[in-house]
VOBA-1610 file (N, C-alpha, C; in pm, whole numbers, padded with zeros to 5 digits, always signed):
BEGIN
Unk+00082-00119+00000Unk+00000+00000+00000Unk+00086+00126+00000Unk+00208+00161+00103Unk+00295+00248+00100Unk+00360+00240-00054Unk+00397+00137-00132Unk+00436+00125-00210Unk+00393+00210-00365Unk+00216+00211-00324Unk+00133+00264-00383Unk+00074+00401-00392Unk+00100+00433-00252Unk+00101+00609-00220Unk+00214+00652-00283Unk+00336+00612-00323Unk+00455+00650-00344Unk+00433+00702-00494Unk+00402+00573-00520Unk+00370+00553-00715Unk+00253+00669-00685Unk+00163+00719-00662Unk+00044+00805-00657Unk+00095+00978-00651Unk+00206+00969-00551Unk+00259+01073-00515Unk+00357+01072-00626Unk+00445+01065-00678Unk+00539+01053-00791Unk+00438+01118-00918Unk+00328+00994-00928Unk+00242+01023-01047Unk+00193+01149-01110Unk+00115+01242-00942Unk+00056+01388-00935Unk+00210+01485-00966Unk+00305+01412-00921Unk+00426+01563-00953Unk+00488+01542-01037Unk+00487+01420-01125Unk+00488+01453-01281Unk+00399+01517-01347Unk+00261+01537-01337Unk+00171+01536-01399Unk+00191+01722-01379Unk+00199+01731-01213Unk+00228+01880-01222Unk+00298+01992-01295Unk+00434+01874-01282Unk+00544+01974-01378Unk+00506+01938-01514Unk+00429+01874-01573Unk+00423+01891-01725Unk+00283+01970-01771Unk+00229+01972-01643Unk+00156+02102-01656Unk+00252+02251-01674Unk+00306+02250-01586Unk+00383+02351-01553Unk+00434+02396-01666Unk+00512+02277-01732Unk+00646+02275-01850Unk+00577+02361-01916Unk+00403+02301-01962Unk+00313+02317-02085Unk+00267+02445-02103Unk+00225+02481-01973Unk+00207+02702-01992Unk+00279+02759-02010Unk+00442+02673-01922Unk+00541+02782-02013Unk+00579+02780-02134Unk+00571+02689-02213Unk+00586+02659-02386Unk+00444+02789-02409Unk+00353+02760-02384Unk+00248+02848-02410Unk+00271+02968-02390Unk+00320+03054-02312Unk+00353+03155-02305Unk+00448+03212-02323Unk+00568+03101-02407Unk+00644+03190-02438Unk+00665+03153-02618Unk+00505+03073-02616Unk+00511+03085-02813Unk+00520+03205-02883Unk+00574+03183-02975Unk+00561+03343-03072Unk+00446+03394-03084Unk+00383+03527-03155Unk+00281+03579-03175Unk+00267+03467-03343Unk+00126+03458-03363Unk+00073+03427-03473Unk+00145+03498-03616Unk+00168+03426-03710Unk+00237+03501-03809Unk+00104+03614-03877Unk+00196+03700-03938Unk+00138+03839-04023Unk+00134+03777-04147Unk+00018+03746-04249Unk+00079+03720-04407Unk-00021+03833-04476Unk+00084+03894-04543Unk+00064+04008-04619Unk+00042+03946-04753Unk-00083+03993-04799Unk-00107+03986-04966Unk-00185+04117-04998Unk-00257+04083-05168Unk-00289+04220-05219Unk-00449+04138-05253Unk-00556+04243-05263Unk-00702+04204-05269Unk-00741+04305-05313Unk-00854+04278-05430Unk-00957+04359-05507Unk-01066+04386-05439Unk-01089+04516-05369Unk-01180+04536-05354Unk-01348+04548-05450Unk-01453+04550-05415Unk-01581+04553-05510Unk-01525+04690-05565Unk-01485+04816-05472Unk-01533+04940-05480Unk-01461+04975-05602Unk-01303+04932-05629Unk-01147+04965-05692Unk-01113+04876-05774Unk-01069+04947-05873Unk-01026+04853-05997Unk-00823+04845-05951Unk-00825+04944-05846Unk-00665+04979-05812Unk-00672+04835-05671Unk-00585+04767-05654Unk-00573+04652-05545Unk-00546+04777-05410Unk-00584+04674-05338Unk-00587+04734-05163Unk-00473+04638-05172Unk-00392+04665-05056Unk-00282+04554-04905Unk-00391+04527-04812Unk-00315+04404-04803Unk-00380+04337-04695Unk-00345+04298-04584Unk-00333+04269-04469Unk-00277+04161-04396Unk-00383+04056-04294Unk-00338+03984-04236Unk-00415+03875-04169Unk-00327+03839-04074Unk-00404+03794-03897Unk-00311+03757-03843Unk-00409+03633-03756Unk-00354+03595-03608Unk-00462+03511-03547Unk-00417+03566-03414Unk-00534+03634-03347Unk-00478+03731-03216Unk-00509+03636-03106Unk-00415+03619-03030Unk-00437+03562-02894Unk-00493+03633-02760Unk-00627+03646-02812Unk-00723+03757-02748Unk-00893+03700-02788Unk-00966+03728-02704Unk-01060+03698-02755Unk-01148+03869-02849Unk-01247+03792-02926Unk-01300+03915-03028Unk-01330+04040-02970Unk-01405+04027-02802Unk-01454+04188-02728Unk-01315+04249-02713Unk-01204+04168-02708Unk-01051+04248-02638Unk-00992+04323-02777Unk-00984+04224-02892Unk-00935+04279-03024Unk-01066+04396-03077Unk-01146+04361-03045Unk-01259+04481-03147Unk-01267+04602-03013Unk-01170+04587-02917Unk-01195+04737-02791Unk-01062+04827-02894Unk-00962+04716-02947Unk-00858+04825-03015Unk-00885+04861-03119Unk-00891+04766-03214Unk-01008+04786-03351Unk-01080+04917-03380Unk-01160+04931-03297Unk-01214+05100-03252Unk-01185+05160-03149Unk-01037+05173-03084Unk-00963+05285-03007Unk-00878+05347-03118Unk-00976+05437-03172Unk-00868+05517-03346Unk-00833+05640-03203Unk-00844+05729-03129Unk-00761+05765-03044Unk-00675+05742-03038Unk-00641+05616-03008Unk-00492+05553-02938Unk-00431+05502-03061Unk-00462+05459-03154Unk-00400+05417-03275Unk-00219+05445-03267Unk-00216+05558-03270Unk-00044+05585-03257Unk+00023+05543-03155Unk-00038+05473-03050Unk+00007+05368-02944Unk+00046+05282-02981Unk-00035+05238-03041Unk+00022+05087-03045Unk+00047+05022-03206Unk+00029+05105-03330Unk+00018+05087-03422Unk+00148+05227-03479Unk+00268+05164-03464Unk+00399+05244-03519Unk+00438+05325-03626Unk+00313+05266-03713Unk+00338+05346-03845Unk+00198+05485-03861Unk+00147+05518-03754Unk+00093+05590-03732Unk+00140+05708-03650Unk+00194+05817-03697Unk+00235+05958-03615Unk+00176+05988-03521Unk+00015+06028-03631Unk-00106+06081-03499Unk-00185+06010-03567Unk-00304+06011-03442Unk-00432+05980-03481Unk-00525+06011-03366Unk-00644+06107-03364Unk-00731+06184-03326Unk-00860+06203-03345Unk-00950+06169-03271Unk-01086+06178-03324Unk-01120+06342-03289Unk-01171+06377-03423Unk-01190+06529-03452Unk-01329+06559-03450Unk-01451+06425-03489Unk-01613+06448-03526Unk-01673+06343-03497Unk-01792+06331-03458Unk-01878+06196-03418Unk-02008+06293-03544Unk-02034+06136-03634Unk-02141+06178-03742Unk-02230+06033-03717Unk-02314+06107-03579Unk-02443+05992-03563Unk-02375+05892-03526Unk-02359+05771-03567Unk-02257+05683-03486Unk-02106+05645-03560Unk-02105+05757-03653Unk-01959+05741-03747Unk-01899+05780-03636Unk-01722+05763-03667Unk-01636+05835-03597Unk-01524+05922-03671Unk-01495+06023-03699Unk-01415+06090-03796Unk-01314+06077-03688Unk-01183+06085-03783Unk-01050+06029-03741Unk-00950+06097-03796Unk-00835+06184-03773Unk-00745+06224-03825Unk-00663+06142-03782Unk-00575+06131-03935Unk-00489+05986-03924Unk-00359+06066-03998Unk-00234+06042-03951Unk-00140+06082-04004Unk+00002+05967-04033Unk+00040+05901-04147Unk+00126+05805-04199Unk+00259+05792-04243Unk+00338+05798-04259Unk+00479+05758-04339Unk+00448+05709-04409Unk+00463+05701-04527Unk+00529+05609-04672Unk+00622+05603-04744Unk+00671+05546-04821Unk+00780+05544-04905Unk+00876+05569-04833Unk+00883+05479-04736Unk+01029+05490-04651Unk+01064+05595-04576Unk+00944+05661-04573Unk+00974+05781-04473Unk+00947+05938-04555Unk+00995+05894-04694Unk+00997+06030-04761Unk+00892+06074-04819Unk+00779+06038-04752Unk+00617+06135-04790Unk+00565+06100-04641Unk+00446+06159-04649Unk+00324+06171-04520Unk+00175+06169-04631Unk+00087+06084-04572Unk-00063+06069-04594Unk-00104+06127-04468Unk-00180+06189-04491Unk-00240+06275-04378Unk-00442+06253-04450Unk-00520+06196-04349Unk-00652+06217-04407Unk-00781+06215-04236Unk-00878+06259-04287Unk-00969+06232-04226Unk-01064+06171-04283Unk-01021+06042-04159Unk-01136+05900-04194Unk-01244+05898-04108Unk-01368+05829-04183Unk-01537+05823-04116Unk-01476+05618-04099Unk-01495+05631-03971Unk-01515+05511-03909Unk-01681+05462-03889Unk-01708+05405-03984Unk-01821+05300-03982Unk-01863+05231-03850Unk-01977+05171-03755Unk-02006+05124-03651Unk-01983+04993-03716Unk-01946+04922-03622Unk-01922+04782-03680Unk-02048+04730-03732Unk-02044+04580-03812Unk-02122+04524-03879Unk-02146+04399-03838Unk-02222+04314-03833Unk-02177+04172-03814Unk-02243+04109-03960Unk-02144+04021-03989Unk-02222+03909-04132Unk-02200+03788-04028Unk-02301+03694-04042Unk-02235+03585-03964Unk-02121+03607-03826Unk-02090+03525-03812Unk-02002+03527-03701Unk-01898+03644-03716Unk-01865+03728-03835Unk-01733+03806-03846Unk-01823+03964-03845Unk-01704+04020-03780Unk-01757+04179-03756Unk-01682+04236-03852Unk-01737+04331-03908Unk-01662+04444-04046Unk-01707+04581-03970Unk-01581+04634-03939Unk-01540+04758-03961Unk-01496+04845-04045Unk-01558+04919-04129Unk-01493+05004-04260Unk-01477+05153-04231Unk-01386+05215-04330Unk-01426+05306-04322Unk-01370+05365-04393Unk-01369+05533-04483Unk-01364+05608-04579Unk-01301+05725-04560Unk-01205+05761-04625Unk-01144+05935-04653Unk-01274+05992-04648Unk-01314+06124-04569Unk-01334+06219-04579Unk-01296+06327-04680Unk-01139+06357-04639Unk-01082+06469-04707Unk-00966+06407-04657Unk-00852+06448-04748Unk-00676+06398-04730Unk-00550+06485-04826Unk-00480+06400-04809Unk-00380+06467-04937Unk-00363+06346-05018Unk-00432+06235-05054Unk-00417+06097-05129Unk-00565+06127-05213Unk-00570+06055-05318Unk-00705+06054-05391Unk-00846+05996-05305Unk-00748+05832-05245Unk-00854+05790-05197Unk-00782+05691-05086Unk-00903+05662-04969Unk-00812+05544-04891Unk-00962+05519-04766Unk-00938+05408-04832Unk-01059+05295-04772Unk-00973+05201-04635Unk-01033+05170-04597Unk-00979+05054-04464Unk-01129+04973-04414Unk-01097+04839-04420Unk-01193+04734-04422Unk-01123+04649-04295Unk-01182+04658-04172Unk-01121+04561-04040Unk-01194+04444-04039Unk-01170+04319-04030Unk-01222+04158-04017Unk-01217+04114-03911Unk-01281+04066-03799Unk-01242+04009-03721Unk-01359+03905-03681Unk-01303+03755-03651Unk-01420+03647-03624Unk-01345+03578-03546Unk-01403+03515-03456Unk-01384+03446-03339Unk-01340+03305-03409Unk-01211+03276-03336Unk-01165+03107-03352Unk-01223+03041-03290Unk-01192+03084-03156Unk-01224+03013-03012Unk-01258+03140-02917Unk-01313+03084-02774Unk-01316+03176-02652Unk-01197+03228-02635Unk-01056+03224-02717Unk-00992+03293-02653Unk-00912+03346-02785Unk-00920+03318-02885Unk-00826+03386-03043Unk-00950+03422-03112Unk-00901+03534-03240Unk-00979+03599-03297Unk-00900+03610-03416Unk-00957+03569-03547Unk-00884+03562-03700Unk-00880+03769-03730Unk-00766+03812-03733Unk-00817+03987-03745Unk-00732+03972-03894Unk-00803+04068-03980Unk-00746+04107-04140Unk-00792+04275-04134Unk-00694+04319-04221Unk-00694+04483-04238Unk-00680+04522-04409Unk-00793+04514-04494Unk-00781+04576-04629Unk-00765+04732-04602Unk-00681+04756-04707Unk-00638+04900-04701Unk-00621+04946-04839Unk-00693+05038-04866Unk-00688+05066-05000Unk-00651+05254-05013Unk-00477+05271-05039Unk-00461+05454-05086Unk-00437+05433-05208Unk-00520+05521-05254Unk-00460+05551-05407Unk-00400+05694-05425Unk-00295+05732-05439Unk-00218+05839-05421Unk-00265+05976-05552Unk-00238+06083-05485Unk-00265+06182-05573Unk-00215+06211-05735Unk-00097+06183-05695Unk+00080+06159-05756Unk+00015+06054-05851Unk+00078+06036-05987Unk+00084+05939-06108Unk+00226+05899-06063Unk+00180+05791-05950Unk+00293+05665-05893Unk+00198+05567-05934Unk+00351+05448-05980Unk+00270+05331-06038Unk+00233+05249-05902Unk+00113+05144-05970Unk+00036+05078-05851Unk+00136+05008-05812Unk+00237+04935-05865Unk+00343+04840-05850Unk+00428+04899-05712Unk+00472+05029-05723Unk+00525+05098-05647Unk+00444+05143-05476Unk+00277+05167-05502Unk+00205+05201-05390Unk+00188+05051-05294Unk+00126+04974-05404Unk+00089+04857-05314Unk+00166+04793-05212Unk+00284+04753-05240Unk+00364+04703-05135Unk+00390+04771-05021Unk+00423+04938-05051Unk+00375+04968-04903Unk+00266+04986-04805Unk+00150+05014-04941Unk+00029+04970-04823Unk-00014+04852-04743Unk+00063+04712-04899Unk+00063+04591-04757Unk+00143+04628-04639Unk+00243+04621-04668Unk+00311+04643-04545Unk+00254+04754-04409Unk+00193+04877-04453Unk+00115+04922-04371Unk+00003+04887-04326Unk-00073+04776-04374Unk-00144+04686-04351Unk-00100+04641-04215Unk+00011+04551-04300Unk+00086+04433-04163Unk+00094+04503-04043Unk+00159+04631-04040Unk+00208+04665-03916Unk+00125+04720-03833Unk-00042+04747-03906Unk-00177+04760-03811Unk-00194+04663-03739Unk-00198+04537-03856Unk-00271+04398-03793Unk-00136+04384-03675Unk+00016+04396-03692Unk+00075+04389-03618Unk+00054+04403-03456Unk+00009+04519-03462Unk-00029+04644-03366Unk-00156+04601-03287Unk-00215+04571-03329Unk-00334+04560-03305Unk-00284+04435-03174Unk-00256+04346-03288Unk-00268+04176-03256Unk-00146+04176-03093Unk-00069+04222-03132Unk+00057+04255-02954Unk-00028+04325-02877Unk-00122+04422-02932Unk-00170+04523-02769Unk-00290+04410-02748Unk-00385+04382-02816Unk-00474+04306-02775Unk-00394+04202-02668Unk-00316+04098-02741Unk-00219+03986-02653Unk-00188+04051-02517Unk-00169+04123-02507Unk-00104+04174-02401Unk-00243+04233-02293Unk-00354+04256-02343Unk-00446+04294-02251Unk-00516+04189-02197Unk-00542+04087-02307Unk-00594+03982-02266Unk-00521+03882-02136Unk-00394+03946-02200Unk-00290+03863-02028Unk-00318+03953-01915Unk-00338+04061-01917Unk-00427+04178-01783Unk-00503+04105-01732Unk-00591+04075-01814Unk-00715+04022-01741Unk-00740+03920-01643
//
């Protein structure tokens, strides 16, 4: 019987430490990868950037940053400023200020933030130039629940520049300004959801 408490006791403090082992592998996995591509919007015959990520957050934690355009330049790097200037009924106007081309221009616009949407399980956030120094620039937010605790988030982004720059030349940095939203987004969410 002692023989058997032993084996019992042994059993629970293996079982413990590979619990143990197992949250720490978990918590110290990487963030979900960023994959950047290019997508046709209905609206544009010119391609948007895109990106997509998988946030380790659940959807109320990712869609509280999603629509904190306030804080945007917190936590989203490729953003200078960003300021809510107008509430239109339940729009939100947004002054948004950008880097591109490596630094050597600025997009500066005021965007109407759309109230979210739901289709099915996924929420759409859009929203539209007002007025800017770019022709045009759309932003389309995705976000749908994996599980109780991850959320699939994508960011279409569509500038089409004032300037006769080729699309070849715009697009890649708007993916990339894409990525480094969904980036942004996807670390502050992670990180609040561990608050909690």
């Amino acid at each position: 019987m002692a023989r058997f408490r032993r084996l019992s006791v042994i059993s629970s403090l293996l079982c413990a430490a590979a619990g143990s082992a197992s949250a720490a592998v978990e918590a110290a996995e990487p963030p979900a990868e960023v994959i950047r591509y290019e997508v046709l919007l209905p609206t544009s015959s010119y391609h948007a950037g895109a990106a997509r990520t998988v946030v380790a957050a659940p959807l109320p934690v990712t869609h509280s940053l999603v629509t904190d355009y306030a804080h945007y330049s917190s936590f989203i790097k490729a953003f200078e400023t960003s300021k809510i200037v107008a509430r239109n009924g339940e729009a939100t106007d947004v002054y948004l200020r950008v880097k591109i081309l490596k630094g050597a221009a600025k997009i500066w616009a005021i965007v109407r933030f759309n109230p979210a949407k739901l289709d099915g399980a996924t929420e759409t956030v859009s929203a539209q130039m007002v007025k800017g120094n770019v022709k045009r620039l759309d932003a389309i937010w995705h976000l749908t629940p994996v599980d109780d605790e991850h959320t699939r988030l994508t960011l279409e982004l569509l500038i089409i520049p004032d300037l006769p720059v080729p699309e070849a030349l715009v697009v890649p940095e708007v993916r990339d300004a894409a990525a480094t939203a969904v980036k942004g987004v996807r670390d502050e969410s992670a990180r609040r959801a561990v608050q909690k």
